[in-house]
C-alpha positions as CSV (number, residue, x, y, z in Angstrom):
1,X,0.0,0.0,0.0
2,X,1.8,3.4,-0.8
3,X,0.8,5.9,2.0
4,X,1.7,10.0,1.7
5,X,1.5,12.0,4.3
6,X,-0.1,15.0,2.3
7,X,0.8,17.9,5.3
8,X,4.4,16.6,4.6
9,X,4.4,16.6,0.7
10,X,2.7,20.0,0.8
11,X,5.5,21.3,2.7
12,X,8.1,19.8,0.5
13,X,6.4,20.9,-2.5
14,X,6.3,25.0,-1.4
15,X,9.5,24.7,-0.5
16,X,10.5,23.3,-4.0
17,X,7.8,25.8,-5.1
18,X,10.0,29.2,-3.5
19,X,13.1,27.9,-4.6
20,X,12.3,27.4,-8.5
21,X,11.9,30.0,-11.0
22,X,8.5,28.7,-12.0
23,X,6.9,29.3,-8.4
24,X,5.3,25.9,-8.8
25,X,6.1,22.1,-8.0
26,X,4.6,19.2,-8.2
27,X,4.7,15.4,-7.6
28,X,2.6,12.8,-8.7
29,X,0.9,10.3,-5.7
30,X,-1.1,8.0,-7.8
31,X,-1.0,7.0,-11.5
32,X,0.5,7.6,-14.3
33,X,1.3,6.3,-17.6
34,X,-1.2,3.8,-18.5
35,X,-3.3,4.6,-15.7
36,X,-6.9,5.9,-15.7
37,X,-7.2,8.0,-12.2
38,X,-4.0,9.8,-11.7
39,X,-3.5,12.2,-8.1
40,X,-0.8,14.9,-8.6
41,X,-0.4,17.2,-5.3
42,X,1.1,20.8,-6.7
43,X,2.9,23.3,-4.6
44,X,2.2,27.1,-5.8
45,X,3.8,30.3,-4.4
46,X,0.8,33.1,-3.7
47,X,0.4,35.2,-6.9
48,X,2.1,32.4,-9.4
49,X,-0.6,30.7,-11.6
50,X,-1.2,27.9,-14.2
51,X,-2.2,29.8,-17.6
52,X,-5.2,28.7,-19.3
53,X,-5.1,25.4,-20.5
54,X,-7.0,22.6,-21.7
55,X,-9.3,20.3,-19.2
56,X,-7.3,16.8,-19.0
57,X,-10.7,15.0,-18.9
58,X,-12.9,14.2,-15.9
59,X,-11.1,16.0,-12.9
60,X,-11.7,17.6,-9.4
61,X,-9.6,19.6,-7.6
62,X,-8.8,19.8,-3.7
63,X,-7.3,22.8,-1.7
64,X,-5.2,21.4,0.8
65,X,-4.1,25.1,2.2
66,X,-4.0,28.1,0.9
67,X,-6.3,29.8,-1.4
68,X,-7.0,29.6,-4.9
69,X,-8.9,31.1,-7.3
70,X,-10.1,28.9,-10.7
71,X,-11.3,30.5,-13.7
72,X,-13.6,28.8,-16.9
73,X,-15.7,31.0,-19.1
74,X,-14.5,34.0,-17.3
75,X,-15.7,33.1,-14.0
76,X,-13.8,33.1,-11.3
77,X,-14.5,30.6,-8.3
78,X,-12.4,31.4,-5.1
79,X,-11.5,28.1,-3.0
80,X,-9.9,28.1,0.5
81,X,-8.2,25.3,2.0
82,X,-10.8,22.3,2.5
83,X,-12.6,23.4,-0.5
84,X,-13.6,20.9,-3.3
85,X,-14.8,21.3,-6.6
86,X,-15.3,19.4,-10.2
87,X,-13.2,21.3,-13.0
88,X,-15.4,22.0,-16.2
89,X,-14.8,20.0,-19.3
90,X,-13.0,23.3,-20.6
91,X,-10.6,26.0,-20.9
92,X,-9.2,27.0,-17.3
93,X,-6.7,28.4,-15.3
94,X,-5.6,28.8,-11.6
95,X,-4.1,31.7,-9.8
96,X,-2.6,31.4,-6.3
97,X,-4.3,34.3,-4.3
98,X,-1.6,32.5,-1.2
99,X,0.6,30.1,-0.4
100,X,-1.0,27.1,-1.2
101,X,-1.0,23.2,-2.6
102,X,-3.9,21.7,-4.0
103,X,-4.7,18.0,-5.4
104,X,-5.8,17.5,-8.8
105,X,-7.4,14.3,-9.5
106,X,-7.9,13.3,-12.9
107,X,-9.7,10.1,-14.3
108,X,-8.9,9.7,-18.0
109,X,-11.2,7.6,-20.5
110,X,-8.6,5.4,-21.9
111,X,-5.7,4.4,-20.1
């Protein structure tokens, strides 16, 4: 059974995070390559973000701490820590309003 203590990767993560030029890390917990559900925990710096990109398929994400704020269609949906919400089947993005690591779950049709 692999086990991850996810206070501990979080903190690991930010540090990574504040040390890198891309104010973001992240580490895969569960899945993969040829793999339908895949967990990545990700480590963002407060005002770094992930640009608008495409929806990987069926996902949710998870604040662990912090805050975010998501954005789809031009609406932006604030999220603190214990927040959870499904991400739309489309465009989005993700700005760190603090300090935070999230979980992004992600189930993909075809492994």
């Amino acid at each position: 059974m692999d086990h991850s203590d996810l206070t501990d990767v979080g903190t690991e993560l930010l540090e990574e995070a504040r040390a890198g030029s891309a104010q973001r890390a992240a580490r895969t917990l569960c899945g993969g390559s040829g793999h339908v559900l895949r967990q990545t925990a990700i480590g963002i710096v407060g005002g770094a973000s992930l640009s608008e990109h495409e929806s990987p398929g069926e996902a949710t994400l998870q604040v662990l701490a912090g805050r975010v704020r998501l954005t789809w269609s031009g609406e932006p949906v604030d999220l603190a820590a214990g927040s959870h919400v499904v991400i739309p089947p489309e465009r989005h993005a993700l700005l760190a309003l603090d300090d935070s690591v999230v979980l992004l779950t992600t189930a993909m049709s075809e492994a």
